[in-house]
Structures are given as structure tokens and as C-alpha cells.
KOLKEKOL-25119 format. One line per field, with one value per atom (N, C-alpha, C, O): residue number from 1; residue in three letters; x, y, z. Coordinates in steps of 0.05 Angstrom, whole numbers, plus 5000, padded with zeros to 4 digits. Example, Ala and Ser with C-alpha at 12.3 -4.5 7.8 and 13.67 -1.06 7.14 Angstrom:
<nodes>
i [1_1_1_1_2_2_2_2]
aa [ALA_ALA_ALA_ALA_SER_SER_SER_SER]
xx [5264_5246_5264_5285_5257_5273_5258_5268]
yy [4886_4910_4934_4934_4955_4979_5001_5023]
zz [5156_5156_5156_5169_5142_5143_5157_5161]
</nodes>
This chain:
<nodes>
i [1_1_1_1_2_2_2_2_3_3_3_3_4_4_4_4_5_5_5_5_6_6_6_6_7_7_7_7_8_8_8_8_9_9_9_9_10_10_10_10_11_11_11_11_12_12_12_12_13_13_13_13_14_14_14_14_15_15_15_15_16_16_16_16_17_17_17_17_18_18_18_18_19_19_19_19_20_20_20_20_21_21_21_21_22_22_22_22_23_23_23_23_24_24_24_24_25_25_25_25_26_26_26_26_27_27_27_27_28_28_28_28_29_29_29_29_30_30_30_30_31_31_31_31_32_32_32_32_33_33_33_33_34_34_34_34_35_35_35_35_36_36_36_36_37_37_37_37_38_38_38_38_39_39_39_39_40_40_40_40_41_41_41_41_42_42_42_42_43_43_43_43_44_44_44_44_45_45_45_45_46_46_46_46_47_47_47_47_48_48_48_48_49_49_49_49_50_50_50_50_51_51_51_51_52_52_52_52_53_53_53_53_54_54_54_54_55_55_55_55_56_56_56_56_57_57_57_57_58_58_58_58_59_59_59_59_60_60_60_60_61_61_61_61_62_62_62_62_63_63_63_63_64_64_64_64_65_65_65_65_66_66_66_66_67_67_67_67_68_68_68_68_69_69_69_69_70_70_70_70_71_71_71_71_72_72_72_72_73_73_73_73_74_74_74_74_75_75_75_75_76_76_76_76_77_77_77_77_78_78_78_78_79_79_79_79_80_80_80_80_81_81_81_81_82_82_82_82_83_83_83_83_84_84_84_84_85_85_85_85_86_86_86_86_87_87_87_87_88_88_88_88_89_89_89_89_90_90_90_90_91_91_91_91_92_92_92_92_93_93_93_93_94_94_94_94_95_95_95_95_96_96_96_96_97_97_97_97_98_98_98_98]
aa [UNK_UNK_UNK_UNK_UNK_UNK_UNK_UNK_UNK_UNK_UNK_UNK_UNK_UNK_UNK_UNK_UNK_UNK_UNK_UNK_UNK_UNK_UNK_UNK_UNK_UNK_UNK_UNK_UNK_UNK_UNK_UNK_UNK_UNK_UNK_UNK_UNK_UNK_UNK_UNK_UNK_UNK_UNK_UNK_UNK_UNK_UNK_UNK_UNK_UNK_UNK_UNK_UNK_UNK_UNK_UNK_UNK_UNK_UNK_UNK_UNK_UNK_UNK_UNK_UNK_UNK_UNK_UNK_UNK_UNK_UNK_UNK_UNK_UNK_UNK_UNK_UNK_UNK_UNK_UNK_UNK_UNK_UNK_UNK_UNK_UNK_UNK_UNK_UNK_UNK_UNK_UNK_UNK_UNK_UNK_UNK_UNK_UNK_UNK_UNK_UNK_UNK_UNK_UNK_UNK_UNK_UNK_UNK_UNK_UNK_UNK_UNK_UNK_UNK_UNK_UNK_UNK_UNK_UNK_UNK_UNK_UNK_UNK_UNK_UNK_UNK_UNK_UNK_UNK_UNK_UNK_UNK_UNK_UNK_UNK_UNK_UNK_UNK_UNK_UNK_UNK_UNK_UNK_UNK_UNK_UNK_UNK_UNK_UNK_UNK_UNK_UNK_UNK_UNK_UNK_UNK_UNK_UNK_UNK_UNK_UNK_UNK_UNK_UNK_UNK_UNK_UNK_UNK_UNK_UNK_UNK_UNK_UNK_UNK_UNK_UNK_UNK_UNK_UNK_UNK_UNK_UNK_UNK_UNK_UNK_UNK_UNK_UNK_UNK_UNK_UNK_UNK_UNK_UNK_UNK_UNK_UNK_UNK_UNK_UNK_UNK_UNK_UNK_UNK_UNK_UNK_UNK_UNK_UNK_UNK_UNK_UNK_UNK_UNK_UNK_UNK_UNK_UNK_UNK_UNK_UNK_UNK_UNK_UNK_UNK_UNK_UNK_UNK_UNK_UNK_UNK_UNK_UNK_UNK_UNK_UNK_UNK_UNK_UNK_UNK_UNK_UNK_UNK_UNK_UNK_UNK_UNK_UNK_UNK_UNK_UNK_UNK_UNK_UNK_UNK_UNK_UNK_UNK_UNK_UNK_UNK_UNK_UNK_UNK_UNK_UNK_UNK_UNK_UNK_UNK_UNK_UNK_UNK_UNK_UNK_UNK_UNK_UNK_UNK_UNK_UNK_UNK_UNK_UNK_UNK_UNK_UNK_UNK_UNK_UNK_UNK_UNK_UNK_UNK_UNK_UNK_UNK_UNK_UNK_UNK_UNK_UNK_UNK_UNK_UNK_UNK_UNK_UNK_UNK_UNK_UNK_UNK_UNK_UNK_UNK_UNK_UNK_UNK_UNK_UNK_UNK_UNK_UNK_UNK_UNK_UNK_UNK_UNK_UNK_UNK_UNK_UNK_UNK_UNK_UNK_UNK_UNK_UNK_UNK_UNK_UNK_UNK_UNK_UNK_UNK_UNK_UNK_UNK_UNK_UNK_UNK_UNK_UNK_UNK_UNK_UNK_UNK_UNK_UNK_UNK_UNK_UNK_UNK_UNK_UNK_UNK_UNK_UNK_UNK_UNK_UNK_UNK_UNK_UNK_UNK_UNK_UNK_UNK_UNK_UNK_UNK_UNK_UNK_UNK_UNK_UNK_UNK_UNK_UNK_UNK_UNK_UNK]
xx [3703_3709_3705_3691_3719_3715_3685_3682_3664_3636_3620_3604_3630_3614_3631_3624_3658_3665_3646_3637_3644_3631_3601_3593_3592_3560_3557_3541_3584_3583_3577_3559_3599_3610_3583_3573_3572_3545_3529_3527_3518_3495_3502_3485_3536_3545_3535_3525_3541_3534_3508_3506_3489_3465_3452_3437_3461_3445_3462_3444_3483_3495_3481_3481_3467_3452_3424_3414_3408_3384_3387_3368_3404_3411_3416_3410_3430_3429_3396_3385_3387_3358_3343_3330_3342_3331_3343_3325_3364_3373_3358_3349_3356_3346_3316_3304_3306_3276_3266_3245_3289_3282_3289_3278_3314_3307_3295_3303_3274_3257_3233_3218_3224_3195_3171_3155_3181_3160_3155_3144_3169_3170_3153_3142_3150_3139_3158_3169_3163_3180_3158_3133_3178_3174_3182_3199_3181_3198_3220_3244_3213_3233_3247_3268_3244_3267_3283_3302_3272_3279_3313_3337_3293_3316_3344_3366_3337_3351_3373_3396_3364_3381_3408_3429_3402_3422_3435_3454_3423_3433_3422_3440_3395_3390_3370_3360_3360_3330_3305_3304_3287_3267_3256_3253_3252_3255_3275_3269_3291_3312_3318_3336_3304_3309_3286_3290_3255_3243_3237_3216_3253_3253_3272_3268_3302_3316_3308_3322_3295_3289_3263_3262_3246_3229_3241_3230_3263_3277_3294_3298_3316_3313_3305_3316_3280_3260_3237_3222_3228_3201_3180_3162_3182_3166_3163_3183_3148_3150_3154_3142_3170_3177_3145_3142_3129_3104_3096_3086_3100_3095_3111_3100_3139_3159_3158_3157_3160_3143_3130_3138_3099_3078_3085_3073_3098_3104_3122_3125_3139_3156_3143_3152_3118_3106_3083_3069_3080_3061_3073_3066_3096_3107_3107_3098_3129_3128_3106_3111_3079_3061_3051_3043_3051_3048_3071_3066_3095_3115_3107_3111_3096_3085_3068_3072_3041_3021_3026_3012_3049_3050_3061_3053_3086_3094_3079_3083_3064_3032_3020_3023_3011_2989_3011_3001_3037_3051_3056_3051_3065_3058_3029_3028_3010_2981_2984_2985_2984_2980_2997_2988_3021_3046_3026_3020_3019_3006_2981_2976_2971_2938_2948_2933_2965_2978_2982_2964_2997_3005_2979_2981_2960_2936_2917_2898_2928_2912_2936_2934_2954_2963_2987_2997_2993_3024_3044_3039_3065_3089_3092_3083_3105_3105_3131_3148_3133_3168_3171_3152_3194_3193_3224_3235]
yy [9595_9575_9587_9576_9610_9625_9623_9616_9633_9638_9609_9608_9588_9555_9550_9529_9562_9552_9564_9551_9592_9606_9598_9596_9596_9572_9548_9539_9539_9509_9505_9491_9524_9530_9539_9525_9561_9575_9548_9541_9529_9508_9488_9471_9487_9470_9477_9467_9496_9516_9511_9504_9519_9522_9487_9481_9471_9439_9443_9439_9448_9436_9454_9442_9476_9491_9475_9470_9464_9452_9425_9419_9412_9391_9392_9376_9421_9419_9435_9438_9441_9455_9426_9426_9407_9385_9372_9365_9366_9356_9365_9348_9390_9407_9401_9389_9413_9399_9374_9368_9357_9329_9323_9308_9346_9337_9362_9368_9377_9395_9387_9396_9372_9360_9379_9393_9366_9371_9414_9427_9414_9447_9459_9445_9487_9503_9512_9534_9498_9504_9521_9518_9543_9565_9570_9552_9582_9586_9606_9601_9630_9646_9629_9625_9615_9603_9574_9559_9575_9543_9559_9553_9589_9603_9608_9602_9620_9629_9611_9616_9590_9573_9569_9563_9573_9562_9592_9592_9617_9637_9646_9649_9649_9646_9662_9663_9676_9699_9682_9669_9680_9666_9655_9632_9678_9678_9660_9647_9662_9642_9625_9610_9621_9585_9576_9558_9590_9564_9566_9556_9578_9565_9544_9524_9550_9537_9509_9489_9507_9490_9466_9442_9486_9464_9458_9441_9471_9452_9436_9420_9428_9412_9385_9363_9398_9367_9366_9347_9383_9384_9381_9364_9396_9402_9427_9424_9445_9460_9455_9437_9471_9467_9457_9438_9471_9463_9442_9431_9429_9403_9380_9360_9385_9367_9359_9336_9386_9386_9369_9352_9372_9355_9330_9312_9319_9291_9274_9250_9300_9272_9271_9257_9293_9286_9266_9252_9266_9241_9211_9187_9227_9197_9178_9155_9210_9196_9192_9182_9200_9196_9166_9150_9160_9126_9104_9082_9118_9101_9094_9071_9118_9123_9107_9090_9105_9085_9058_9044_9045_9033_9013_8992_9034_9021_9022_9006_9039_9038_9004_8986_9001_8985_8955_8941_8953_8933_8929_8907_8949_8947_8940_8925_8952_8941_8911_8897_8908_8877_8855_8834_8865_8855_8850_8829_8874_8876_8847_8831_8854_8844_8804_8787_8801_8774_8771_8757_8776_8776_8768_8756_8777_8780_8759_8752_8744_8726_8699_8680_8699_8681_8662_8640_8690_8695_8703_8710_8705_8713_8748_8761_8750_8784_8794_8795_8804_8803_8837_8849_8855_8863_8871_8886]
zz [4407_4427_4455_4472_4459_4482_4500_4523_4479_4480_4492_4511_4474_4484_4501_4512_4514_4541_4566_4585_4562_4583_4575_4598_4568_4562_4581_4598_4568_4585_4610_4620_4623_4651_4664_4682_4654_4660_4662_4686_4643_4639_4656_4661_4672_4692_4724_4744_4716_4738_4759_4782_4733_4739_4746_4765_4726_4732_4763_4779_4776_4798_4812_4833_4817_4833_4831_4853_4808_4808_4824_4838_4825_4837_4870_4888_4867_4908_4911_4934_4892_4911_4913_4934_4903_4897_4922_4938_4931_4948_4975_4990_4980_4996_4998_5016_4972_4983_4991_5001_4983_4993_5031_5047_5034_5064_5081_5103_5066_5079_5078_5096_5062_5054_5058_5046_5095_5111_5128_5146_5109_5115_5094_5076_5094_5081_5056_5059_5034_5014_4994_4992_4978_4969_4943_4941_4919_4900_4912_4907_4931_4940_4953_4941_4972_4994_4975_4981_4960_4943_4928_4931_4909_4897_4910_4901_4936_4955_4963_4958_4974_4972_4957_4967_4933_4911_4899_4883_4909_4902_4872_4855_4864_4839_4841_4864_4822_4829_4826_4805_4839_4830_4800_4793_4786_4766_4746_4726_4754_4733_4747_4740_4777_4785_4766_4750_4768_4754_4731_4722_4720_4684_4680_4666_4701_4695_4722_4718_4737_4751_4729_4728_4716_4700_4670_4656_4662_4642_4647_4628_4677_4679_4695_4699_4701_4711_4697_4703_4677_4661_4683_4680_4703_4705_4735_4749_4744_4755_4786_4798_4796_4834_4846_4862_4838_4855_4853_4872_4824_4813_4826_4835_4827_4835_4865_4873_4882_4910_4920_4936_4907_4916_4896_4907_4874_4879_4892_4891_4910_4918_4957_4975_4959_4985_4972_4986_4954_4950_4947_4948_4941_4947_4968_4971_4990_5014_5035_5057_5027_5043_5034_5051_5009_5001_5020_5028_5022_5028_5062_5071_5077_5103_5104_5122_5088_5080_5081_5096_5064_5064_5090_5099_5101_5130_5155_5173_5156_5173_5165_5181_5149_5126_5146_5164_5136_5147_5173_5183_5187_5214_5229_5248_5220_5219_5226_5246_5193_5197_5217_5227_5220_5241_5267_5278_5272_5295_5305_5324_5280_5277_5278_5288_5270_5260_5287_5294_5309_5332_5353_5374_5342_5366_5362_5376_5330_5322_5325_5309_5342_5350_5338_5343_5312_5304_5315_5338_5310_5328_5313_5294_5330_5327_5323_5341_5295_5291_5296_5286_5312_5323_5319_5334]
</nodes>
């Protein structure tokens, strides 16, 4: 019993450290994120952030990284793309919501 408590605690541990690096890279984006500075962060050696970082998100920091800036560069796209047309609607003798 002793042994699957200190497991537990350990596997609690660690998802609540994967979770704030995740938090983190989401409001660093736009920075130079690292496996070292990602680790660092959460207090973890590189090494055993990303094994334990790609078991649990399946898939690797570098991977996870560039999809959630691909994300937000679509989401950017897209409010560009709308504003665009806002604009373009306006000049063609729409009202211009604002």
C-alpha cells in the first residue's frame, strides 16, 4: 500500500507540473521556448520533462509548440480575413461596425 501511495503522489505530481509547463507555453507562445527552459520551469531535468511531457500529451514539446502557434496564427488569419472584409464592406457603401 505504502509503495502505490508514493506512485500516486509521484504520477500527481508530475501531470500537475505538465499542466503548469503547458500553461506557460501557452502564455509565452511568442518567445523562444526550449526543452531546457520549458523543464526549468516546472523544476524537472529535461530529460524526464519530455518523456513525461509526451506521455502525457502524445506527443513531443516541439510538436505541441508548433501546434498551438499554428493555431494561433489561423485564429490571427482569421481576424485579419474579418476585419478585411469589415473594412472593404464600408468603402462599398456598408456601414462599418466598429
Amino acid at each position: 500500500m505504502g509503495c502505490e501511495f508514493v506512485d500516486s503522489m509521484q504520477f500527481r505530481n508530475v501531470t500537475q507540473s505538465i499542466n503548469r509547463a503547458r500553461e506557460y507555453i501557452r502564455l509565452h507562445l511568442e518567445e523562444n521556448l526550449t526543452l531546457n527552459s520549458c523543464a526549468q520551469v516546472v523544476h524537472l531535468s529535461p530529460s524526464y520533462f519530455a518523456g513525461a511531457f509526451k506521455k502525457e500529451n502524445g506527443m513531443t514539446l516541439i510538436q505541441y509548440i508548433t501546434k498551438l502557434r499554428i493555431e494561433r496564427a489561423l485564429q490571427l488569419s482569421e481576424h485579419l480575413q474579418t476585419m478585411a472584409n469589415v473594412r472593404s464592406g464600408a468603402r462599398g457603401g456598408g456601414m462599418l461596425y466598429c
